[in-house]
C-alpha positions in Angstrom: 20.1 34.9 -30.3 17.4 36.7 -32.3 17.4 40.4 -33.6 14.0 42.1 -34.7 13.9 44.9 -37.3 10.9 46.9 -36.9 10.0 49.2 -40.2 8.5 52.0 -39.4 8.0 53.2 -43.4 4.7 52.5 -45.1 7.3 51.4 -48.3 8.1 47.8 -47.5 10.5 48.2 -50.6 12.0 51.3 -49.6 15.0 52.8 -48.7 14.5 52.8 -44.6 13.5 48.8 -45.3 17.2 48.1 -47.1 18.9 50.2 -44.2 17.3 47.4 -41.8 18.0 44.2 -43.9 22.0 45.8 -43.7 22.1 45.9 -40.1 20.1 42.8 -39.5 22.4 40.8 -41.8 25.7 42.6 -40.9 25.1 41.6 -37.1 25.9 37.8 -37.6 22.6 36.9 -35.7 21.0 33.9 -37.8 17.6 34.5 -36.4 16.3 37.5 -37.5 13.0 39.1 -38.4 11.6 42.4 -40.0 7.9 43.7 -38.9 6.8 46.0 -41.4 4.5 48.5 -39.3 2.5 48.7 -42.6 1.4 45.3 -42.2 -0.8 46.1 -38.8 -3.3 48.0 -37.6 -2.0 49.8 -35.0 -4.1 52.9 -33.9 -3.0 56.0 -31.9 -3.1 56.1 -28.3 -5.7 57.9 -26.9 -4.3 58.5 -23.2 -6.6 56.9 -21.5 -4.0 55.2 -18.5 -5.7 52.2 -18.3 -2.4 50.0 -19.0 -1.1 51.4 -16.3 -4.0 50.1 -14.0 -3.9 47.3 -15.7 -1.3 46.4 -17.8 -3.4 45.9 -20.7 -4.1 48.3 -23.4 -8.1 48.6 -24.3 -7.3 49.4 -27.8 -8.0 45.9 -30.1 -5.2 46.4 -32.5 -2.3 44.1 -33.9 0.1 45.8 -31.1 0.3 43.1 -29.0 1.2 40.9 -31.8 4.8 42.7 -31.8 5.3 43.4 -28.5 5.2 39.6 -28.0 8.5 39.8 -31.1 9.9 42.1 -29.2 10.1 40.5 -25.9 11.4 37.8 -27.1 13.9 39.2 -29.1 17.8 40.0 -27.6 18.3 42.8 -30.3 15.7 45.4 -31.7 16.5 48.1 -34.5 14.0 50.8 -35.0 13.9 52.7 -38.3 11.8 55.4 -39.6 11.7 57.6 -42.7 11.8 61.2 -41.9 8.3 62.7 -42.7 8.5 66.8 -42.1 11.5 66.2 -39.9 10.0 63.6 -37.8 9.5 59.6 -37.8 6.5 58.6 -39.9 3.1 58.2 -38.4 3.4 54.3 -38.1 6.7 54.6 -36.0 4.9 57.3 -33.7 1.9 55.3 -32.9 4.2 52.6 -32.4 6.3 54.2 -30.0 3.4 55.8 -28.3 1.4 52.6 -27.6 4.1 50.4 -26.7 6.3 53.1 -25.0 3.1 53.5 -22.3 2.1 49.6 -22.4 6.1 48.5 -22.0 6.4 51.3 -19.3 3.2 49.6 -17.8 4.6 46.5 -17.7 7.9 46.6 -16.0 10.2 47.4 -18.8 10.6 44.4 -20.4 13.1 45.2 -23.1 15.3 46.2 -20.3 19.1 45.2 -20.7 18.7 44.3 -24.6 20.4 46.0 -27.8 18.3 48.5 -29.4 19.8 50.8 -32.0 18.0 53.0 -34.6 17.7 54.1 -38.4 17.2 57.4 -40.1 16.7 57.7 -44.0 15.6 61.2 -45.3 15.9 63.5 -48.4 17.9 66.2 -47.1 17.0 67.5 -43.8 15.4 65.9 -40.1 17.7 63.1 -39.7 18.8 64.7 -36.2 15.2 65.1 -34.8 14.6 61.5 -36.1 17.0 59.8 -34.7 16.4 61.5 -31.4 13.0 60.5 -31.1 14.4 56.9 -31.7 16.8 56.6 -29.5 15.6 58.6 -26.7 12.6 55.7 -26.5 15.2 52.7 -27.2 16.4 54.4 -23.7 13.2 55.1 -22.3 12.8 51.4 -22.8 15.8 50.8 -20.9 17.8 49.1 -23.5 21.3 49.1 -24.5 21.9 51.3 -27.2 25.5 51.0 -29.1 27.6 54.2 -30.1 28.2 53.1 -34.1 27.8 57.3 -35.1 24.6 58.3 -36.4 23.0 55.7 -38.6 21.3 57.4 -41.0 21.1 57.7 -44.8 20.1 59.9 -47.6 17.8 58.7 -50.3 14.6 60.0 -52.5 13.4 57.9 -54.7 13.2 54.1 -54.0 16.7 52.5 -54.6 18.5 55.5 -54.5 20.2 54.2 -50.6 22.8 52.6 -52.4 24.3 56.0 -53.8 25.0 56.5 -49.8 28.2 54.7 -49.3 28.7 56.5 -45.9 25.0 56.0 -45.1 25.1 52.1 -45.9 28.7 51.9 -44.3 27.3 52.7 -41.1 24.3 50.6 -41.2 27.1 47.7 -41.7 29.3 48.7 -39.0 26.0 49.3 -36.3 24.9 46.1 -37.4 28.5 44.5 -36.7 28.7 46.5 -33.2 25.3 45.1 -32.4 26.2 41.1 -32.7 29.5 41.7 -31.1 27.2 42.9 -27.9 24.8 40.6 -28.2 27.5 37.8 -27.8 29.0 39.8 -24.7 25.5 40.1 -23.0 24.8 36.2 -24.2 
């Protein structure tokens, strides 16, 4: 089995990252990986439709680079930082591009644990998480109940003041290998 972490906070140090290497580690899945969105170039989508004419995006990008992770992955966690109540630019063009290019293609993450991560100051968790899951299940993926994963922080290190926020990212991350071993 193999669970991918995708970061979605231009931080690779931060506080969303340490939310993901929880999960990731609390699932019991050896093979795991973390993308840092960061790390790419992945530009917006521009609307175009031609994926869905062709099933290829005409944007020359790294995108293709993770959707290759993904599909091979059995378990995918999504986390973003909340920027002005809403996932961080990375994570949007993200989920725009590969939301429209997956679509395209057949849903190919369909029937595979996806869950997703919030970290904010103080307000826009709700909206966050939202836009996370609903495109885990616009993906068609499994998404596991495990509450609302998300966790309060400001400055870099301050997650692991959140005992509540980290014990959920280790009970998600426990509920996700328990289904992976079900679906497996």
């Amino acid at each position: 089995m193999r669970i991918l972490g995708i970061n979605g906070s231009p931080r690779k140090d931060g506080n969303t990252r340490y939310m993901l290497e929880v999960v990731l580690k609390e699932s019991g899945i050896e093979d795991r990986k973390i993308i840092d969105l960061v790390d790419y170039d992945i530009k917006p989508c521009n609307a175009c439709g031609e994926c869905w004419k062709t099933r290829k995006c005409p944007v020359k990008d790294d995108l293709e680079i993770i959707i290759e992770e993904m599909v091979k992955s059995d378990a995918i966690v999504i986390a973003s930082p909340v920027y002005y109540g809403v996932v961080s630019a990375q994570m949007k063009a993200f989920i725009d591009r590969t939301g429209e290019i997956l679509g395209a293609r057949g849903f190919p993450l369909k029937g595979k644990v996806g869950a997703a991560i919030s970290v904010a100051r103080r307000w826009g968790h709700l909206s966050t998480i939202n836009a996370l899951l609903l495109y885990l299940l616009q993906m068609r993926m499994i998404v596991p109940g495990a509450g609302w994963c998300s966790a309060t922080a400001k400055e870099r290190g301050d997650i692991i003041k959140d005992e509540e926020g980290l014990e959920r990212a280790r009970e998600l991350g426990k509920i996700i290998g328990e289904l992976c071993r079900k679906l497996s």
